[in-house]
Phi, psi and omega in degrees: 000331213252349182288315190299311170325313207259343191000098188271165178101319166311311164097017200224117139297093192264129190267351190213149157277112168266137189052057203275336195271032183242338178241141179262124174295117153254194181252333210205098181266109158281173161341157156058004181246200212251137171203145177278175174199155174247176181200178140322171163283307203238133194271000165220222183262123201278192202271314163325292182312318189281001176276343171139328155008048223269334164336278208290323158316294183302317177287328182254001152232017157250346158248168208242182190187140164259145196243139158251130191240167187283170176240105202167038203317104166277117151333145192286349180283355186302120168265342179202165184293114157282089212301326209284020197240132167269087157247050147310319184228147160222174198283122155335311197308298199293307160340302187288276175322354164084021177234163182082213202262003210258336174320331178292313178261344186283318165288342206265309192225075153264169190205167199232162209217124199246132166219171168286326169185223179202155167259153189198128191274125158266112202284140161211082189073221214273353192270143165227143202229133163288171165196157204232129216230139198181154163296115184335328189240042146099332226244170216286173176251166138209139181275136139316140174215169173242145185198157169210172177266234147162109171334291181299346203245005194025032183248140170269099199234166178200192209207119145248185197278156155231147181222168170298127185301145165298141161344300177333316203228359157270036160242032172242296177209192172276334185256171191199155172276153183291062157296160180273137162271329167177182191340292191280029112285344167291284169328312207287286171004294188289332206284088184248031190292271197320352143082026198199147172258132170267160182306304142024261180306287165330335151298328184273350164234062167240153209326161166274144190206071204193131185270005195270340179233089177282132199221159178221153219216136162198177194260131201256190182257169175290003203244019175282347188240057203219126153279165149091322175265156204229163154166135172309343197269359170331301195286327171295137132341120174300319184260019161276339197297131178330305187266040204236186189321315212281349165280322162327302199278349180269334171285313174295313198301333184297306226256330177262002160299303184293333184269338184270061190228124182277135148296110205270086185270155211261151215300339169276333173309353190263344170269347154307324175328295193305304188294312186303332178307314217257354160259335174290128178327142188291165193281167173299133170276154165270127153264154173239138188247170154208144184221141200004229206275008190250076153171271201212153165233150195254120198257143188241153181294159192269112163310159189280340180246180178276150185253183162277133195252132194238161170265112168283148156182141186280133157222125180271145193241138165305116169270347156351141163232177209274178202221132175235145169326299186260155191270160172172154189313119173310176174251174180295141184129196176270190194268147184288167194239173175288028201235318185273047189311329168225062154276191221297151137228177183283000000 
């Protein structure tokens, strides 16, 4: 919590929590749930400034604040939440070009959103595999974002940005989030005193491509996509996991060391041979497993009859749903989850 606040790396004096007691730190933030964001104190030029003030100008648009808002942006024109609408994310593009419902709120109330990183599904036929996306050197992320207020509902909510994925990362999906890189990206981002969008701004969200925020991707467990379970191993590379690929490959490299070990035998072992042969248990079957593109086998105890041996393999399903710019109809189910973070938008 307190990593979150300080957003170190960043350069941003956050002075405050507004609703700091609404959000519980999770592994697995979904839709519609509690997430913090910063932002201005004042999302325009504040009354002072516009009375002449310029003092009183200078001071409030240089301090920041953390909000904790839903992650769901209702509009402010909005008389009540509309479930049937996917506004988690929305399109660079659609910014840029002056199209969706977002034109209204984009010079006015942006915000920047600190996370460890985001989950993203890799599809390869009927398989889906997660993955977990974060900065190499350990330090917090932050997205662009969007946020508005709404009366009736007395809630603060917000979005983030997507942009088309970088080469780098596009055999993971097509879309990618709009990140701050530093400092003098954070400021420009946040600065909504002029009350307007700029060429500026329209430069800064577009895919990333910049070596200065280096980032690395691995595959995470399936259970990342359960709203509702929560566990730090979320966040870990599968094949670090106690019960995962590298312990696996380390327990067979053990067992055929030992087994390619010559034995020195003794003078009665050579009439015995044959009969110890012909009584000895049958050897461990293999199964072979595969998880996405990786993978491994696994030894099972040896049954008393031959069993029929078959191919397995973990596949995870995105419970997400896909998320768009412009509003339109969920497809049947429950609310998307954050794994399906960037799937279609409109």
């Amino acid at each position: 919590r307190n990593e979150i606040q300080q957003v170190p790396g960043y350069g941003v004096d956050v002075d405050e929590w507004v609703d700091e007691e609404e959000f519980i730190p999770r592994y697995n933030i979904a839709p519609r749930t509690n997430a913090p964001v910063i932002r201005r104190q004042n999302g325009g030029p504040s009354e002072d400034a516009q009375s002449g003030s310029s003092d009183a100008a200078s001071s409030q648009s240089t301090k920041y604040i953390m909000q904790t808002m839903k992650w769901g942006l209702i509009p402010h024109w909005s008389k009540f939440e509309n479930t049937s609408l996917n506004t988690i994310n929305a399109r660079a593009e659609n910014l840029i070009e002056g199209h969706g419902m977002w034109t209204s709120i984009k010079g006015k109330k942006r915000c920047a959103i600190p996370c460890q990183g985001y989950y993203e599904w890799q599809t390869k036929g009927k398989h889906k595999q997660p993955f977990f996306t974060k900065r190499s050197d350990g330090q917090l992320l932050l997205m662009a974002g969007l946020y508005d207020s709404v009366v009736l509902e007395g809630a603060t909510t917000g979005l983030c940005l997507s942009a088309n994925a970088n080469r780098d990362f596009s055999w993971l999906h097509d879309r990618q989030p709009v990140f701050l890189k530093n400092h003098d990206e954070v400021e420009q981002w946040l600065d909504t005193t002029s009350q307007t969008w700029t060429a500026q701004l329209a430069k800064m969200v577009q895919p990333l491509n910049d070596s200065t925020l280096p980032l690395e991707c691995y595959a995470v467990p399936s259970d990342v996509g359960k709203i509702g379970k929560e566990s730090p191993t979320f966040i870990e590379p599968v094949a670090k996991r106690k019960d995962g690929l590298e312990a696996m490959f380390s327990k067979q490299a053990a067992k055929a060391t030992a087994a390619t070990q010559p034995s020195t035998p003794t003078p009665s072992s050579h009439k015995r041979k044959k009969k110890d042969i012909s009584s000895s248990p049958p050897s461990a079957h293999i199964v072979k497993q595969e998880v996405s593109d990786v993978s491994f086998q696994s030894e099972l105890p040896p049954p008393e009859k031959k069993p029929k041996v078959e191919e397995t393999s973990w596949s995870a399903k995105g419970k997400g749903k896909q998320a768009s710019d412009s509003p339109r109809k969920n497809s049947k189910g429950g609310n998307p989850t954050i794994t399906s973070f960037f799937k279609k938008e409109g």
